[in-house]
C-alpha positions as a LaTeX table, in Angstrom:
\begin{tabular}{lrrr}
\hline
Residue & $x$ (\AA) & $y$ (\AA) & $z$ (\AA) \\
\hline
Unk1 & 90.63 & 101.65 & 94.58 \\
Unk2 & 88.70 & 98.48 & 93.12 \\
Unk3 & 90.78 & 95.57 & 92.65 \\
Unk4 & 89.02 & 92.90 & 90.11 \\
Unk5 & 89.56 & 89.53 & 88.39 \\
Unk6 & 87.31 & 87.57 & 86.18 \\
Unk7 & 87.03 & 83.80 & 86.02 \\
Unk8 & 87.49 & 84.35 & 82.82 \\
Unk9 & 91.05 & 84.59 & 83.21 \\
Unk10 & 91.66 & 80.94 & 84.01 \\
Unk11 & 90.52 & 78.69 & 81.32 \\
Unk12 & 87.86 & 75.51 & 82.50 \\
Unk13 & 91.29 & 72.96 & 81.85 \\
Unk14 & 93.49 & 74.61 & 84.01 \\
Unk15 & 90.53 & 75.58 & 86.72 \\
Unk16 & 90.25 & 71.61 & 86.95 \\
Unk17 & 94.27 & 71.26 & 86.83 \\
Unk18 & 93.74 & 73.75 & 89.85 \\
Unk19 & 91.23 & 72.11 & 91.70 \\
Unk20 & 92.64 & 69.12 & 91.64 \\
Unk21 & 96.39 & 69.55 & 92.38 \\
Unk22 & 95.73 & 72.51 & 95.37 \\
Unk23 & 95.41 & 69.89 & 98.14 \\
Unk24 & 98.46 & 68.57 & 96.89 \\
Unk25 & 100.54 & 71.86 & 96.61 \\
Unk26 & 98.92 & 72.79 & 100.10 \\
Unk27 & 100.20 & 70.23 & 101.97 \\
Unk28 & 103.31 & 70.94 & 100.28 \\
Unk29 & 103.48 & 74.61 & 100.76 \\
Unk30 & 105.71 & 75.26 & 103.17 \\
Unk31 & 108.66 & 72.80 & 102.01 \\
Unk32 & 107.65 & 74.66 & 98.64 \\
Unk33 & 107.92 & 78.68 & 99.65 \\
Unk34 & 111.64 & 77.42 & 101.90 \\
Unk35 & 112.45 & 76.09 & 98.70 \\
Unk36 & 111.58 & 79.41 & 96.69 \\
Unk37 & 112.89 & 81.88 & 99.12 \\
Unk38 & 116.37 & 79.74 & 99.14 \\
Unk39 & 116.98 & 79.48 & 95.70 \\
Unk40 & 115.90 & 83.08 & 94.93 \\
Unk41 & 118.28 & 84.37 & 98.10 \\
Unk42 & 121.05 & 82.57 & 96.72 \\
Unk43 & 120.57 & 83.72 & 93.43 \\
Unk44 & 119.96 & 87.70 & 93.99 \\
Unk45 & 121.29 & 87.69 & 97.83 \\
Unk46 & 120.79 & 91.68 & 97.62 \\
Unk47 & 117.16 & 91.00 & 97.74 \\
Unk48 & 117.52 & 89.78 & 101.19 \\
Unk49 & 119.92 & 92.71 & 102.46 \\
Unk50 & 117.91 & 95.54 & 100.71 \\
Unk51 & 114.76 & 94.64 & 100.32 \\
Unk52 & 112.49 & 91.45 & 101.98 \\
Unk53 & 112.37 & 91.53 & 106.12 \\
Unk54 & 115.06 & 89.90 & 107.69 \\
Unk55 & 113.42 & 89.19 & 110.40 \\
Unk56 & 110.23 & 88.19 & 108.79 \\
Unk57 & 112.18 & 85.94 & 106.74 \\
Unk58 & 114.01 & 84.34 & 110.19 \\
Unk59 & 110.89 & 83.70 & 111.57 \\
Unk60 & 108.96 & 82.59 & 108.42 \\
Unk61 & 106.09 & 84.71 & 108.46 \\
Unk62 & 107.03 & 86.05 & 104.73 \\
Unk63 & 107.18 & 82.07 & 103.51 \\
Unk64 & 103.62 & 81.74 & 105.56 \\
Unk65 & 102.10 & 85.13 & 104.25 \\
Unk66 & 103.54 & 84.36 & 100.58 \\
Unk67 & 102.12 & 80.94 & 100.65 \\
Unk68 & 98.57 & 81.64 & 102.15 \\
Unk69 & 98.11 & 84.51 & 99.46 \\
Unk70 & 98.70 & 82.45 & 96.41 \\
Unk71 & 96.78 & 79.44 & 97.96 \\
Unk72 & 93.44 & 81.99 & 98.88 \\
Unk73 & 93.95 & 83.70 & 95.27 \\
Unk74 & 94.02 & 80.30 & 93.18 \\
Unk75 & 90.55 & 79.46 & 95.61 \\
Unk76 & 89.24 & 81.59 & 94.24 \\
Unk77 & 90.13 & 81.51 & 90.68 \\
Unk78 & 87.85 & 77.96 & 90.71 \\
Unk79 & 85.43 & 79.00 & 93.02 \\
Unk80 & 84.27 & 82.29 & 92.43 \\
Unk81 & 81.43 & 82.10 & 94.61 \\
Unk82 & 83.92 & 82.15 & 97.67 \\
Unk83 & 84.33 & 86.04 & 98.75 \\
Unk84 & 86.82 & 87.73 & 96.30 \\
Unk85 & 90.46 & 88.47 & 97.94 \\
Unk86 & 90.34 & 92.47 & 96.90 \\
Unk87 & 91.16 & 93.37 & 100.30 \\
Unk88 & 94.03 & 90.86 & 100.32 \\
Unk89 & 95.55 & 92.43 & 97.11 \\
Unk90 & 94.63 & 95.98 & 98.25 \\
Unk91 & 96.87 & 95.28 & 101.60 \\
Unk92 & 99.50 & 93.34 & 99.87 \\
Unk93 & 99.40 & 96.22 & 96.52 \\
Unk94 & 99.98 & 99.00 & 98.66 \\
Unk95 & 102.73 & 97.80 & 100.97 \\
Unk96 & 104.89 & 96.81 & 97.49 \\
Unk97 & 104.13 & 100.05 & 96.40 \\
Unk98 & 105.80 & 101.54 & 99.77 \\
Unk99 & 108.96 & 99.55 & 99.35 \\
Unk100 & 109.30 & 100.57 & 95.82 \\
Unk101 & 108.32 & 96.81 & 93.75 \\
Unk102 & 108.52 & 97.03 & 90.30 \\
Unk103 & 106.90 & 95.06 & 87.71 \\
Unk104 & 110.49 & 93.62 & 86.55 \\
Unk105 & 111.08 & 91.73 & 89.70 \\
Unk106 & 107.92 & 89.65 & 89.65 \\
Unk107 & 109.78 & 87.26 & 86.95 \\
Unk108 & 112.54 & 86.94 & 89.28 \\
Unk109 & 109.97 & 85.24 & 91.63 \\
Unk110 & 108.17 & 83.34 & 89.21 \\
Unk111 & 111.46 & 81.48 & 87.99 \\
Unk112 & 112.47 & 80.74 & 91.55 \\
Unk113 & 108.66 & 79.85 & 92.86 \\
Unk114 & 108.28 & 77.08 & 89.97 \\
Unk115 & 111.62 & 75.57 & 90.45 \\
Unk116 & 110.65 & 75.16 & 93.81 \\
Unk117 & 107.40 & 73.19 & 93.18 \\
Unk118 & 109.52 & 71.09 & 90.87 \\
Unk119 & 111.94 & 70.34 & 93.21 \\
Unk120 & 109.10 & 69.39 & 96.07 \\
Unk121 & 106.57 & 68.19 & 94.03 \\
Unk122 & 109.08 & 66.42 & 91.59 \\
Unk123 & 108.70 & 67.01 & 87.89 \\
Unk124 & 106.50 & 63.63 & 87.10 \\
Unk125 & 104.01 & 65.33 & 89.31 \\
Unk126 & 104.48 & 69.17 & 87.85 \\
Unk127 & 103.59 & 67.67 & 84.60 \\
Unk128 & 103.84 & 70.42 & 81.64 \\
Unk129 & 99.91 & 71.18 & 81.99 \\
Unk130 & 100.22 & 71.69 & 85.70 \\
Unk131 & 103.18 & 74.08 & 85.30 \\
Unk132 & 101.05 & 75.83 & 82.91 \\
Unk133 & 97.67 & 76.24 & 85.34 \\
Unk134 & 99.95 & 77.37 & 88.02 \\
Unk135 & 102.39 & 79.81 & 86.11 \\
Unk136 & 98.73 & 81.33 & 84.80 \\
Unk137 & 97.58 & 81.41 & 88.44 \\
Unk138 & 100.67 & 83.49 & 89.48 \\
Unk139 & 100.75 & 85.39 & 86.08 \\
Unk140 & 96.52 & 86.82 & 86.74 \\
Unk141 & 97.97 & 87.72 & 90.56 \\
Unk142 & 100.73 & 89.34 & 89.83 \\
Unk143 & 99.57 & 91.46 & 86.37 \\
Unk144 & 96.09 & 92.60 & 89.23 \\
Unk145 & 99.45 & 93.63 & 91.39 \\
Unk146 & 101.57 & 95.26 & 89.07 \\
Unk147 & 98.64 & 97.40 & 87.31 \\
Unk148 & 97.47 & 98.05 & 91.17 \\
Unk149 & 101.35 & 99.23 & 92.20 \\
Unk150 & 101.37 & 101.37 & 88.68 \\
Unk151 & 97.97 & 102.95 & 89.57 \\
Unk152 & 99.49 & 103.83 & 92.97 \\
Unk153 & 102.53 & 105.26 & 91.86 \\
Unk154 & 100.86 & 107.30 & 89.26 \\
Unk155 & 98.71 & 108.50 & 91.98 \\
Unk156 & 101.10 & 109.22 & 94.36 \\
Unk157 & 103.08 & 111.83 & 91.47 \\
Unk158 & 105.49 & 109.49 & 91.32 \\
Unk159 & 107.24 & 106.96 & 88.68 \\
Unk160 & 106.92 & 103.31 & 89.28 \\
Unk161 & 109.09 & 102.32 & 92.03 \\
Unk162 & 110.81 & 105.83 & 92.40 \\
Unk163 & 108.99 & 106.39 & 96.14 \\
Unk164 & 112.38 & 107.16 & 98.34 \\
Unk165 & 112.98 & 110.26 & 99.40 \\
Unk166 & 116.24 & 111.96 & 101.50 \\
Unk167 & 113.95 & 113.89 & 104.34 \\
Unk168 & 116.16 & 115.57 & 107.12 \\
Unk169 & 115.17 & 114.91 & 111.10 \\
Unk170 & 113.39 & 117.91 & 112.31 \\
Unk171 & 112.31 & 116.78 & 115.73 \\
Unk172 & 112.92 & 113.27 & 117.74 \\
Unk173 & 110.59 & 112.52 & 120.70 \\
Unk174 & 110.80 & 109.43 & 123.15 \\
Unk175 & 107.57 & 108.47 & 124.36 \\
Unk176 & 107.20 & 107.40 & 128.04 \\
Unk177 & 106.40 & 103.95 & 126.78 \\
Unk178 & 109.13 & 103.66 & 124.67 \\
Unk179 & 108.00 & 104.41 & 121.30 \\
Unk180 & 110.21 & 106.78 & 119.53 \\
Unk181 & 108.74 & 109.81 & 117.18 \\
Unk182 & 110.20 & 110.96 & 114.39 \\
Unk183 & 109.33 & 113.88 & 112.18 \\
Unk184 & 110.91 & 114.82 & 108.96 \\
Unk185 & 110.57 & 117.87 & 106.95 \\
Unk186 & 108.41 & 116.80 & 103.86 \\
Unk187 & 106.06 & 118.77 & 101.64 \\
Unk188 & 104.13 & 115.24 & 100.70 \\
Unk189 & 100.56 & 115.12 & 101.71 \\
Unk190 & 99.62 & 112.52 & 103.73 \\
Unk191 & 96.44 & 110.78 & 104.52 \\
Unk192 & 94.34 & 108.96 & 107.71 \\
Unk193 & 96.06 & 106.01 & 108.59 \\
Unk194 & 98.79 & 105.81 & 105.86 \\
Unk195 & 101.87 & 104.44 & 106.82 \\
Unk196 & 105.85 & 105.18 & 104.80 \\
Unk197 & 108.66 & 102.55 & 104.81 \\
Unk198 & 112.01 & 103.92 & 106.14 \\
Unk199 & 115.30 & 102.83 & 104.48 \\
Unk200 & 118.45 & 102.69 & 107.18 \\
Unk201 & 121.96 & 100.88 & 106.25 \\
Unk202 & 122.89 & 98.75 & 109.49 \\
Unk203 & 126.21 & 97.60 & 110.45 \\
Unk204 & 126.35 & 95.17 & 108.42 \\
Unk205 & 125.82 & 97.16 & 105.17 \\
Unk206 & 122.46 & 95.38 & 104.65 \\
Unk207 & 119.90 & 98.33 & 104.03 \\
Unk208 & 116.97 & 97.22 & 105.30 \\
Unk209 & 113.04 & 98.43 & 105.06 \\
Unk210 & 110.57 & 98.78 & 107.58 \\
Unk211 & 107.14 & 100.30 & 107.49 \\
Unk212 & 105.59 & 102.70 & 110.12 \\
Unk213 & 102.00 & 104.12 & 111.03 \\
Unk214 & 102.09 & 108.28 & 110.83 \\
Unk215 & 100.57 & 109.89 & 113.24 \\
Unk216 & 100.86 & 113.50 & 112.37 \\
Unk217 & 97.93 & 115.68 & 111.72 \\
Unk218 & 96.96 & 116.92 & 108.36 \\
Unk219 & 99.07 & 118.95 & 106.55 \\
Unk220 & 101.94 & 119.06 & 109.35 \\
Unk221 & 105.23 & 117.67 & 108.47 \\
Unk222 & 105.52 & 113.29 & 108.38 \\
Unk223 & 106.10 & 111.84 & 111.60 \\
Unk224 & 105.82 & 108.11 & 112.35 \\
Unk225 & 106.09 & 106.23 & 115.30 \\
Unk226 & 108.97 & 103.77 & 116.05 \\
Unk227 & 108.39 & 100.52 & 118.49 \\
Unk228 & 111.74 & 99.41 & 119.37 \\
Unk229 & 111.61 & 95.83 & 117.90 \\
Unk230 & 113.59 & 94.21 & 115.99 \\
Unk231 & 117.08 & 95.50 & 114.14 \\
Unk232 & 115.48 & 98.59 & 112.12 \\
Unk233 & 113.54 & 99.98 & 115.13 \\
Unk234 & 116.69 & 99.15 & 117.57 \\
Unk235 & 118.65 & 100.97 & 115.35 \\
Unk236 & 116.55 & 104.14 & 114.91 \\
Unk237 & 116.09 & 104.49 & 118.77 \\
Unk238 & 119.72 & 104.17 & 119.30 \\
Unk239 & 121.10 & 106.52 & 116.35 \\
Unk240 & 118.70 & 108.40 & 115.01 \\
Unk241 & 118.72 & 112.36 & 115.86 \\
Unk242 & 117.80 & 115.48 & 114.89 \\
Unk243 & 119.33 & 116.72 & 111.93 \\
Unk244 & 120.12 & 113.44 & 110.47 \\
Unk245 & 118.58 & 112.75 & 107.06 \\
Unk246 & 116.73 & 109.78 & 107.13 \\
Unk247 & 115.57 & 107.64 & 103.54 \\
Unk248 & 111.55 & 108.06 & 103.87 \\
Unk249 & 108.65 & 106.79 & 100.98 \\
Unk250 & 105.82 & 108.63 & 100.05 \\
Unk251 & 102.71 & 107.65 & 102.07 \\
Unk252 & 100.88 & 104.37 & 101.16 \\
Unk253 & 97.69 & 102.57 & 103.32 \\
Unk254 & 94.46 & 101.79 & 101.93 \\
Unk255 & 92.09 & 102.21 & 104.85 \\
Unk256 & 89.25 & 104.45 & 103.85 \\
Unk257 & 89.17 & 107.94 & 105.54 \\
Unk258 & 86.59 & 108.61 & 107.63 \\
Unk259 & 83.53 & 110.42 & 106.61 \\
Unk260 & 81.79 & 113.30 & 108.98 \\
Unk261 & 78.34 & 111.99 & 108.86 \\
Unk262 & 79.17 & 108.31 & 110.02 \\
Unk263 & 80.30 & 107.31 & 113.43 \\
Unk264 & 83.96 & 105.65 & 113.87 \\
Unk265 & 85.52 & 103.18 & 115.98 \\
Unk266 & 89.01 & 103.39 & 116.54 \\
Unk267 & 90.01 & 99.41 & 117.91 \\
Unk268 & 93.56 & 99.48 & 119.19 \\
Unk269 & 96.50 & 96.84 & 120.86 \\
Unk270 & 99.94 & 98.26 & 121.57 \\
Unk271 & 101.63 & 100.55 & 118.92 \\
Unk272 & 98.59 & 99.62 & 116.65 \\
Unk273 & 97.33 & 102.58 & 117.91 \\
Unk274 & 99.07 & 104.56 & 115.79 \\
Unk275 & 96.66 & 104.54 & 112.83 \\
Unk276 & 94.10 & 105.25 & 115.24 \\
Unk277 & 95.98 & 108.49 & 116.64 \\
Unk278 & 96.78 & 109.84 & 112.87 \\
Unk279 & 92.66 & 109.39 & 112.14 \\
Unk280 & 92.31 & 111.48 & 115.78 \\
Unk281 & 93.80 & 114.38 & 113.74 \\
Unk282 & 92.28 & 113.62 & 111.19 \\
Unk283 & 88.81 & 114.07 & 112.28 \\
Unk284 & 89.78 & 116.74 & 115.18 \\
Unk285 & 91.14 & 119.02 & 112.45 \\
Unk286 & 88.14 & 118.24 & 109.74 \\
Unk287 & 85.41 & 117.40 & 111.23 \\
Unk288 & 85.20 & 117.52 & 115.44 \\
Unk289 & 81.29 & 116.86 & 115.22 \\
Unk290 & 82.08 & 113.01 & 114.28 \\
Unk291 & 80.77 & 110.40 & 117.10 \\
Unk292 & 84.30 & 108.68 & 117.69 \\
Unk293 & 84.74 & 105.36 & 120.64 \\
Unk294 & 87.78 & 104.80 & 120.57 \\
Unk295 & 88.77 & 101.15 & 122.15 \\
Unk296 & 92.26 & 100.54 & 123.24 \\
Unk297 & 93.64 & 97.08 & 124.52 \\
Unk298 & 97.37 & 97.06 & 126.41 \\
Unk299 & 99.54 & 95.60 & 128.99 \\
Unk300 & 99.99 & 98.49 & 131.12 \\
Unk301 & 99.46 & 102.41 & 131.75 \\
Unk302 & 103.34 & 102.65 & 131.20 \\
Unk303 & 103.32 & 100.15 & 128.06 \\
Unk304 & 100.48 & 102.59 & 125.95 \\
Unk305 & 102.15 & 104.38 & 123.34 \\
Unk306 & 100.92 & 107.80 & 122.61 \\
Unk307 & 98.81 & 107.68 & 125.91 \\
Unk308 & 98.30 & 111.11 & 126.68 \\
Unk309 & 98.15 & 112.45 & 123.15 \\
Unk310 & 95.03 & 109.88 & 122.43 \\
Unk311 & 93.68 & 110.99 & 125.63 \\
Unk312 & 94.09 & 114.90 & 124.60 \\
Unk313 & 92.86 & 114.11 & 121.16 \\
Unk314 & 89.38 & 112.53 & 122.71 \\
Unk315 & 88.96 & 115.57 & 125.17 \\
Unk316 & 88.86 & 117.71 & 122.26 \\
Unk317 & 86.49 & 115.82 & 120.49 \\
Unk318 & 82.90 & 116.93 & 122.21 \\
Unk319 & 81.48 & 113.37 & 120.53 \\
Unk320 & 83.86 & 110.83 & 121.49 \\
Unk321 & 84.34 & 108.50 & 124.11 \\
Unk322 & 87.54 & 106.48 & 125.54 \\
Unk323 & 87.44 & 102.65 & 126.70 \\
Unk324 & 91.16 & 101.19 & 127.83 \\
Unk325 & 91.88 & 97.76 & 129.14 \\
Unk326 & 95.36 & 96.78 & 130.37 \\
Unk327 & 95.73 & 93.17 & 131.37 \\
Unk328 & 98.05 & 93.82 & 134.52 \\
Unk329 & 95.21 & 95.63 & 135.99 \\
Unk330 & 93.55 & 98.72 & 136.67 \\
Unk331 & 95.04 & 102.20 & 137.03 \\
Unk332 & 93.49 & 104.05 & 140.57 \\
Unk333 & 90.66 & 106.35 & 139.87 \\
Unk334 & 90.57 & 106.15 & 136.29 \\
Unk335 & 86.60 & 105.08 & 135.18 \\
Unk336 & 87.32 & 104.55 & 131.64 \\
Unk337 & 89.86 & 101.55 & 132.40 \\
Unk338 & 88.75 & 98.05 & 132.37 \\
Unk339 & 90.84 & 95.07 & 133.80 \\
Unk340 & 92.15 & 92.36 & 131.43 \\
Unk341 & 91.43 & 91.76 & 127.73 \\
Unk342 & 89.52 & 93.76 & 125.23 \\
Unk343 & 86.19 & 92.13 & 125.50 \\
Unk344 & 83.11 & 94.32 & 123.81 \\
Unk345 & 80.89 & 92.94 & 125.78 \\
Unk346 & 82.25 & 95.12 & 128.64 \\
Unk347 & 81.56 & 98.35 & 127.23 \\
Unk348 & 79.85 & 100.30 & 129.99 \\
Unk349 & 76.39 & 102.31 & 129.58 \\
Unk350 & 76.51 & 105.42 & 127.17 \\
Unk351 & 79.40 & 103.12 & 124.93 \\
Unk352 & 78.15 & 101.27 & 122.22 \\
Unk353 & 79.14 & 100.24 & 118.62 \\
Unk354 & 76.44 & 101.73 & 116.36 \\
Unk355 & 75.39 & 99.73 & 113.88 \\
Unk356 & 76.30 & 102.13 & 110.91 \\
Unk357 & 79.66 & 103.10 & 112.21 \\
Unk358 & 82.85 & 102.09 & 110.24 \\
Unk359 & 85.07 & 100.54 & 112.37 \\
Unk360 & 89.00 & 100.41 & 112.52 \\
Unk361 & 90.80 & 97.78 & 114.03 \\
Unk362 & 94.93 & 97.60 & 114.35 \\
Unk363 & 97.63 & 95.79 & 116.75 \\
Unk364 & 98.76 & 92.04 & 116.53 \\
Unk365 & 97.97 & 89.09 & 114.45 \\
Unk366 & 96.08 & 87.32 & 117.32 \\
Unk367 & 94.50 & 90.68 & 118.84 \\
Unk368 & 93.01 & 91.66 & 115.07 \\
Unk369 & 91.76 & 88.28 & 114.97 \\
Unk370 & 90.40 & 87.73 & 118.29 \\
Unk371 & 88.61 & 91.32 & 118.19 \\
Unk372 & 86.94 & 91.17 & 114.16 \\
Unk373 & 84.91 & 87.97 & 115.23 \\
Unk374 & 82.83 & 90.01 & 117.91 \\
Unk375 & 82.67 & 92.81 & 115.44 \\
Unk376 & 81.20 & 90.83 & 113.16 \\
Unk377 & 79.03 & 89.25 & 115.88 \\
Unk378 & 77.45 & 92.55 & 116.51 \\
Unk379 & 75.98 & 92.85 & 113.26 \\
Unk380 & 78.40 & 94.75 & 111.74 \\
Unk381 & 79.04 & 94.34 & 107.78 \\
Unk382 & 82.49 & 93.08 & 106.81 \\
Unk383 & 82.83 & 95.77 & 104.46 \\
Unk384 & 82.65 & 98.57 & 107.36 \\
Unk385 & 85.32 & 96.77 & 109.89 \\
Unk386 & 89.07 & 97.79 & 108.50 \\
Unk387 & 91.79 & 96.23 & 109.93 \\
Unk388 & 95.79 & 96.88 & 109.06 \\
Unk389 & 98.53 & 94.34 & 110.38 \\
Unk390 & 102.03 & 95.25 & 111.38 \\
Unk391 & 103.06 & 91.68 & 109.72 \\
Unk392 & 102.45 & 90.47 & 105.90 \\
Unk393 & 100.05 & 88.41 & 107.33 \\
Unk394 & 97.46 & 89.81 & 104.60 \\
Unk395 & 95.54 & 86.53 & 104.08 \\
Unk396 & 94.50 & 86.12 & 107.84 \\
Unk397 & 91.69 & 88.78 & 106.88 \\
Unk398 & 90.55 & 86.80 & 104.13 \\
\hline
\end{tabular}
């Protein structure tokens, strides 16, 4: 789905009024996005129990991810020869469609976001003309969101916001690494690498949202894979079981399915390989001829979620090839292990990244952005390296 803006949106006064107050509000941006996200909990504190990331919020990565989007976005606004943020909105577009956003709440934040900046920045400074670039720099983000959300929901059959559904637990399996499984009787087609947010009530009565990769093969029944981490995922592996009915979206993700005729490299850190195991089915089930390396980076043989699955999944493929590397060291008499950190440079004879291939990258923050860089390196075109982050860390990508 193409995601566009014009400069034309952002008149030459307020591009300057941009320009020239961005440094400011940069080095501002953190006091400013504390600022927002405290007046906005305090003034709709059910936003914070049933719908933003606790934990996200606890350790700031929402204030960092909020802030970093708007700052790349207005860059680019007055200075469109910088690379447009499409993948940025993409990302961000798709995981407010999976938690349900609506266009009505996007107000809420503008109110909150401004009086923040005037409270920071002080009101001589936000000066009505200022106010009025910015507000237009949040207004041409948000209306490229909301018509992106609307075009998601229409194409996922369903109204705007209206994505939760009451599934039932068919089958619960605990992983030898830890990971939990958990399939749920749906009718909901689901694509390569898509991912569903799961609503659960804690304690507490907070209900809170997380999102998780599915990893089931094509037209089978959802099932997602759980990481114990963190009060959502705790909660799951200590309650969940079969039978229970379980509050589960329809499938969102926008990385690209892969094609027959082009090779694919699956690039993998912990429980990011979950996207990488759901594109495994895909391709077994729909087209086994595809030349497939897959590249997985973990701690240990015990630590790799889904280990034997991926493994079974390669075997069947007569085209595809398997490099590990777990940082506590080798396991005996496997060849396909390497010792420490993913490094592509250690690829061994008959592995190689082919130029053409589209490659797909998940796992942490710091392993997505240590591993693009030698993509890149290689020769590889931006557009054909995909990466997905378990955080809303969208703007690291840029």
């Amino acid at each position: 789905m193409t995601v566009t803006t014009t400069r034309e949106d952002l008149k030459p006064d307020q591009a300057e009024i941009i320009s020239a107050t961005l440094p400011l509000v940069g080095a501002h941006i953190d006091e400013i996005t504390t600022e927002f996200y405290r007046r906005m909990f305090e003034a709709h504190p059910e936003l914070l129990r049933n719908l933003f990331n606790r934990g996200n919020q606890a350790h700031g990565a929402q204030q960092r991810a909020l802030a970093a989007s708007i700052a790349t976005f207005a860059t680019h606004l007055v200075d469109p020869d910088l690379p447009h943020p499409a993948e940025m909105l993409s990302r961000i577009g798709h995981k407010h469609a999976s938690l349900g956003v609506t266009a009505d709440q996007y107000p809420i934040v503008e109110e909150h976001l401004f009086a923040a900046i005037v409270a920071v920045l002080g009101a001589d400074t936000v000066t009505e003309d200022v106010a009025a670039a910015w507000d237009r720099v949040f207004w041409i983000m948000a209306n490229t969101l909301i018509a992106l959300e609307h075009d998601l929901y229409a194409g996922a059959g369903v109204a705007d916001g209206d994505v939760y559904r009451r599934l039932r637990v068919t089958q619960r399996v605990d992983d030898p690494s830890g990971a939990v499984l958990v399939t749920v009787a749906s009718n909901t087609k689901s694509s390569p690498g898509q991912y569903v947010s799961i609503g659960v009530t804690l304690p507490d009565g907070a209900r809170q949202l997380r999102q998780y990769s599915l990893v089931n093969a094509p037209g089978e029944d959802l099932t997602f894979a759980v990481k114990p981490a963190g009060e959502v995922s705790e909660w799951i592996r200590a309650n969940l079981r079969v039978g229970d009915l379980l509050d589960v979206t329809v499938p969102f993700g926008d990385l690209p399915t892969p094609g027959p005729q082009v090779p694919v490299v699956l690039v993998s850190a912990g429980i990011g390989i979950t996207p990488m195991i759901s594109m495994l089915e895909h391709l077994a089930t729909t087209a086994p001829e595809t030349s497939v390396l897959a590249l997985h980076a973990d701690r240990c043989d015990t630590s790799h979620p889904l280990r034997e699955r991926q493994r079974e999944l390669i075997d069947a493929l007569p085209n595809a090839s398997l490099a590990i590397w777990y940082e506590d060291g080798l396991t005996a008499g496997d060849p396909r292990v390497h010792a420490g950190r993913m490094v592509l440079d250690n690829l061994r004879g008959g592995q190689e990244i082919p130029k053409d291939a589209h490659v797909y990258v998940c796992g942490t923050d710091g392993f997505v952005q240590a591993v693009r860089p030698q993509l890149l390196d290689r020769g590889l075109p931006a557009d054909r390296v995909h990466c997905e982050l378990f955080s809303p860390n969208d703007w690291l990508l840029g």
